[in-house]
C-alpha positions as CSV (number, residue, x, y, z in Angstrom):
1,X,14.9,-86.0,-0.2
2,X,14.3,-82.4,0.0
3,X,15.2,-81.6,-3.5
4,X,12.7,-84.3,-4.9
5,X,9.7,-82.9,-2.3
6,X,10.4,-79.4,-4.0
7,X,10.6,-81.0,-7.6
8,X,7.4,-82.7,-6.8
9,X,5.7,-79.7,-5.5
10,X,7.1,-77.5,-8.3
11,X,5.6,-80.5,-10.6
12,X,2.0,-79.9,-9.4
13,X,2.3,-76.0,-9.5
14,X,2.9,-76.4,-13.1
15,X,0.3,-79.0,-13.5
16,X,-3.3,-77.3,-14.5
17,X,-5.2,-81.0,-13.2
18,X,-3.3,-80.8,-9.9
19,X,-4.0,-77.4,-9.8
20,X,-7.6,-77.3,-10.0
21,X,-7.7,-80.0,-7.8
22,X,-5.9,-77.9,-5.0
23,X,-8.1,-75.0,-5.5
24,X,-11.0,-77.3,-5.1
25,X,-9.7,-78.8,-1.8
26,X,-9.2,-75.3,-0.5
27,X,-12.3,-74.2,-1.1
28,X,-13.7,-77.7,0.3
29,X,-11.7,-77.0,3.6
30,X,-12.5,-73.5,3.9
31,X,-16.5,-74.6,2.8
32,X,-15.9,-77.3,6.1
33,X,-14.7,-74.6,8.2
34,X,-17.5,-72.8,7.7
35,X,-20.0,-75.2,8.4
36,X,-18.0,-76.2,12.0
37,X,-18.2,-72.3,12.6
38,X,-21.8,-71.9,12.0
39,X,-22.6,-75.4,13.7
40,X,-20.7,-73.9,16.9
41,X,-22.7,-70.3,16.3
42,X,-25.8,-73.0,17.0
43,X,-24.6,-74.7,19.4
44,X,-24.2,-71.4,21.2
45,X,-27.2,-70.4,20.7
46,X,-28.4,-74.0,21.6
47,X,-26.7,-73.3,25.6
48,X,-28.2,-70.1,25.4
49,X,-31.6,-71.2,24.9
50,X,-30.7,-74.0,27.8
51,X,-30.0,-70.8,30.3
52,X,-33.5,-69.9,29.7
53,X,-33.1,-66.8,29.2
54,X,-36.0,-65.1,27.2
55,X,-37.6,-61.9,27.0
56,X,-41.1,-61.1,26.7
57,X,-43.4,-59.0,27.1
58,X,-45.5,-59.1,30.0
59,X,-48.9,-57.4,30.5
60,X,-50.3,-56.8,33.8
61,X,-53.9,-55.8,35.2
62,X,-53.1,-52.9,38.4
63,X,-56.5,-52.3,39.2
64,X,-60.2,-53.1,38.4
65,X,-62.7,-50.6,39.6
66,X,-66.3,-50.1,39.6
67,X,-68.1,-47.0,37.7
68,X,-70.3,-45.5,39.5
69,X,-71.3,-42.5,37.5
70,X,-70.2,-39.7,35.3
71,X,-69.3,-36.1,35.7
72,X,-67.2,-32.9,35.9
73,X,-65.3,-31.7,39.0
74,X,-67.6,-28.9,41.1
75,X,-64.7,-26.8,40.7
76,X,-61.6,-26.4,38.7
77,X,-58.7,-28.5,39.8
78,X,-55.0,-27.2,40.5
79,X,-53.0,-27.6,37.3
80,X,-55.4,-29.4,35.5
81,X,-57.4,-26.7,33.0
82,X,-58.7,-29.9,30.7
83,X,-60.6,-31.4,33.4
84,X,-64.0,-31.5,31.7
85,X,-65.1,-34.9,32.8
86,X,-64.4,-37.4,35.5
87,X,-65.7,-41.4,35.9
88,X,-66.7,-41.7,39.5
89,X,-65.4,-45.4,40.8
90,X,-65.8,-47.0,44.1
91,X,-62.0,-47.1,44.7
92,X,-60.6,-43.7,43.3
93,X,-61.5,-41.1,40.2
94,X,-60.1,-41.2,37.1
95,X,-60.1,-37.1,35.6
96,X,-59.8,-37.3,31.8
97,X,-57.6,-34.3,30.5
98,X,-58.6,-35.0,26.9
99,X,-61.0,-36.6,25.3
100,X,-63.4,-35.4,27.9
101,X,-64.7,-32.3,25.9
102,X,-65.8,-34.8,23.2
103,X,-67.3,-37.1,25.4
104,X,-69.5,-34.7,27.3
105,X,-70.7,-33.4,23.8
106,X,-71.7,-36.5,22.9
107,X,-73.5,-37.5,26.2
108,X,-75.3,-34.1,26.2
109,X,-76.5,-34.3,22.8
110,X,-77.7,-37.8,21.8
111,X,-80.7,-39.1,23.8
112,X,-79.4,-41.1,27.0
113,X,-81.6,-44.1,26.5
114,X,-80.4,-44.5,23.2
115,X,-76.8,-44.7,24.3
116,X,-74.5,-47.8,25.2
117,X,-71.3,-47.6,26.7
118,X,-68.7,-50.2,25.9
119,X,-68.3,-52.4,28.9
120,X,-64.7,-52.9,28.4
121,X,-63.0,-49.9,29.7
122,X,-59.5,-50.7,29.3
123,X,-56.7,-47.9,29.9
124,X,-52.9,-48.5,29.1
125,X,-50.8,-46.7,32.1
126,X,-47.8,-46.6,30.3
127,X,-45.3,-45.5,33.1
128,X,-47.4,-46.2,36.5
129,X,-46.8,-42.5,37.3
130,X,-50.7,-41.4,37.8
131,X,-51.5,-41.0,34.0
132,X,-53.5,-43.4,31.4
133,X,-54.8,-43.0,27.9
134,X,-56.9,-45.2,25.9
135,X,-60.4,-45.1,24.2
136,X,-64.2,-44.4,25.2
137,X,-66.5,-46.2,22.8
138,X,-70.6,-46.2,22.4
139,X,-73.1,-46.7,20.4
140,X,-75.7,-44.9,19.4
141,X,-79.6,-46.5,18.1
142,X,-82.6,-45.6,17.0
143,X,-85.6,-46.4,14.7
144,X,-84.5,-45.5,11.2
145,X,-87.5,-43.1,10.6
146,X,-87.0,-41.4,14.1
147,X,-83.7,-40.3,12.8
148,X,-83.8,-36.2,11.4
149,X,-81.5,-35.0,9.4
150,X,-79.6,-33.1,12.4
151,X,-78.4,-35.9,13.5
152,X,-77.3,-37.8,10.5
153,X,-75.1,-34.2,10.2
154,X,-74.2,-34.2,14.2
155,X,-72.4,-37.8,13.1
156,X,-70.9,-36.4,10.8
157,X,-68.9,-33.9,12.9
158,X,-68.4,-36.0,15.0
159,X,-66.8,-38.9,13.5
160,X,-69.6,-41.2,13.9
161,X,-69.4,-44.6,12.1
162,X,-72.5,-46.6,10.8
163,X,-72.0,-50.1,12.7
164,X,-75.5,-51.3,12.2
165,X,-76.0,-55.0,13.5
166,X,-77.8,-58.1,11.6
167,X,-80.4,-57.6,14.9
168,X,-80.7,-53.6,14.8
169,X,-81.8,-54.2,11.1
170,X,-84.1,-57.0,11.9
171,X,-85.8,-54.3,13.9
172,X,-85.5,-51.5,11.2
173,X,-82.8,-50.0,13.2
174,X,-79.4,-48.0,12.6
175,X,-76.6,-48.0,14.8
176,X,-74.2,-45.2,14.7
177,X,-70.5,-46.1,16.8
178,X,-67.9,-43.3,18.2
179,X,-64.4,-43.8,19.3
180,X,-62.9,-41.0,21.5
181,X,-59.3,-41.4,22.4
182,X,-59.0,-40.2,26.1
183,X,-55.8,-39.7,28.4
184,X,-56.2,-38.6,32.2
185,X,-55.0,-38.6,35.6
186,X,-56.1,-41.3,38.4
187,X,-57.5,-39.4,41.7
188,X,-58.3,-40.7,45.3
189,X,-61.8,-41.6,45.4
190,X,-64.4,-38.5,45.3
191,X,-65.4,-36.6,48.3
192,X,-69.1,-37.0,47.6
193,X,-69.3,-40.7,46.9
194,X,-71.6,-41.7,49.5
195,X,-74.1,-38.7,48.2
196,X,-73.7,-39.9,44.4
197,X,-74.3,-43.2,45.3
198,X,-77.5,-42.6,47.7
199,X,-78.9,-40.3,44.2
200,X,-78.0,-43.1,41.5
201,X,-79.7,-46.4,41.6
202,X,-77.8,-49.5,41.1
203,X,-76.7,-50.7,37.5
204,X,-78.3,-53.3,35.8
205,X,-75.2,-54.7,35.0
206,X,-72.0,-54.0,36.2
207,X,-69.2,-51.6,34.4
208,X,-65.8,-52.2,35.2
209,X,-62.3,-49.9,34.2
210,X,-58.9,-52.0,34.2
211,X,-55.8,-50.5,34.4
212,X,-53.5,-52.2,32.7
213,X,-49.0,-51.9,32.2
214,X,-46.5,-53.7,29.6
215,X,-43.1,-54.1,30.7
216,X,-40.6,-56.7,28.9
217,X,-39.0,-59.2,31.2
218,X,-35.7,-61.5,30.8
219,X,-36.8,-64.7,32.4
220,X,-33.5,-66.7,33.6
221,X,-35.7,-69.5,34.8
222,X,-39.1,-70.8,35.2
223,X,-38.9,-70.2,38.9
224,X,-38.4,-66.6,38.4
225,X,-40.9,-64.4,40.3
226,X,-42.4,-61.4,38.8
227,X,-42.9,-58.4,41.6
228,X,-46.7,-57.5,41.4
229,X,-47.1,-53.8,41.2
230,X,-50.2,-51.4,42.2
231,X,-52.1,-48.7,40.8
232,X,-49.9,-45.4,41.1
233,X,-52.4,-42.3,41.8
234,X,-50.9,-38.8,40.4
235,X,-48.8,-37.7,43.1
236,X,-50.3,-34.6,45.5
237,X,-53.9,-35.4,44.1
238,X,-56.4,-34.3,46.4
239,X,-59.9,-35.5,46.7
240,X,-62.7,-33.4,45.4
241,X,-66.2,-33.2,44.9
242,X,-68.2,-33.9,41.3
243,X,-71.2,-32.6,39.7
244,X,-73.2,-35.9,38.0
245,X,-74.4,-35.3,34.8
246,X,-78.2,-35.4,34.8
247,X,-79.0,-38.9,33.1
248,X,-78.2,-41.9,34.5
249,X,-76.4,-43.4,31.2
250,X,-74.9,-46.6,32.0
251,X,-78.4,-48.1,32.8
């Protein structure tokens, strides 16, 4: 028996058909073990995906606050040389360290009345430690022949963009928008409030800054509870007093 299963087998070694067809049922079985491999590789992923466990990206608002008013500190703050300009809100003051510089240039040099702040003040607090950074964006409008050539060049140095409306030109007016990247430090809430707020009348509509964080999350299950965080102020920051700038530019 043993002799004829090795003449047999030597038989289809020697035979090219029976060869082929071997090679062709290897390479069927190894094709088949593939496809039970990579159906268990989804399968896997299949009970991985029942787990629930997915990770995105969260973002979360840590604090809304009410602008009062703009302005500089009265005097020069400990370890902050940069502070050149401050928004004044109900709950605490938020000291920009850059960006300021830019920002008063532009407020002290275009006409206030002309001037409209971008109501959505959104700053990015990347690590909750005190610090933000974000942008500062207004527009700038006029008349097209009240303009003078000093100012066409002041936009020019100062990266002002034509954003002209379909309403400003139904008016024969031009529109002229800035963008000033900012970062800065949150502070308690201004010494003088109650004095700033006595000076300024109320806004005609109210201006809001959000704080906001990203973090990315792995969510086990639907039931998972995220822990709500709060506004971190930079730590030792001491009140202090602010000059206003002299317009009242958010009305």
């Amino acid at each position: 028996m043993t002799k004829n299963t090795c003449t047999i087998r030597k038989e289809e070694s020697n035979n090219p058909v029976l060869k082929g067809l071997s090679f062709k049922t290897v390479m069927a079985s190894a094709s088949l073990a593939a496809l039970l491999a990579s159906s268990g590789c989804a399968t896997s992923s299949l009970l991985d995906s029942d787990n629930r466990v997915n990770t995105t990206t969260t973002k979360s608002v840590l604090s809304e606050d009410q602008i009062v008013a703009f302005g500089r500190p009265a005097q020069a703050l400990p370890k902050m040389p940069n502070a050149t300009m401050v928004i004044v809100g109900e709950k605490n003051s938020y000291v920009l360290t850059q960006g300021g510089t830019e920002m008063v240039n532009l407020l002290t040099n275009l006409t206030p009345k002309n001037i409209q702040v971008d109501n959505e003040m959104n700053f990015y607090v990347p690590n909750n430690d005190g610090y933000f950074q974000g942008e500062m964006k207004l527009s700038y409008a006029k008349l097209k022949d009240e303009f003078k050539r000093s100012d066409y060049q002041f936009f020019l140095q100062n990266n002002g963009k034509e954003c002209t409306s379909a309403s400003d030109q139904r008016i024969n007016a031009q529109r002229f928008c800035f963008s000033v990247p900012v970062k800065g430090a949150i502070y308690p809430q201004v010494s003088n409030l109650s004095l700033i707020q006595s000076n300024y009348r109320p806004l005609t509509k109210p201006y809001t800054v959000s704080f906001y964080t990203q973090s990315q999350q792995n969510q086990v299950s639907r039931s998972g509870a995220n822990t709500a965080q709060k506004l971190v102020l930079l730590p030792f920051a001491l009140a202090f007093d602010v000059v206003t700038f002299p317009f009242q530019l958010l009305e």
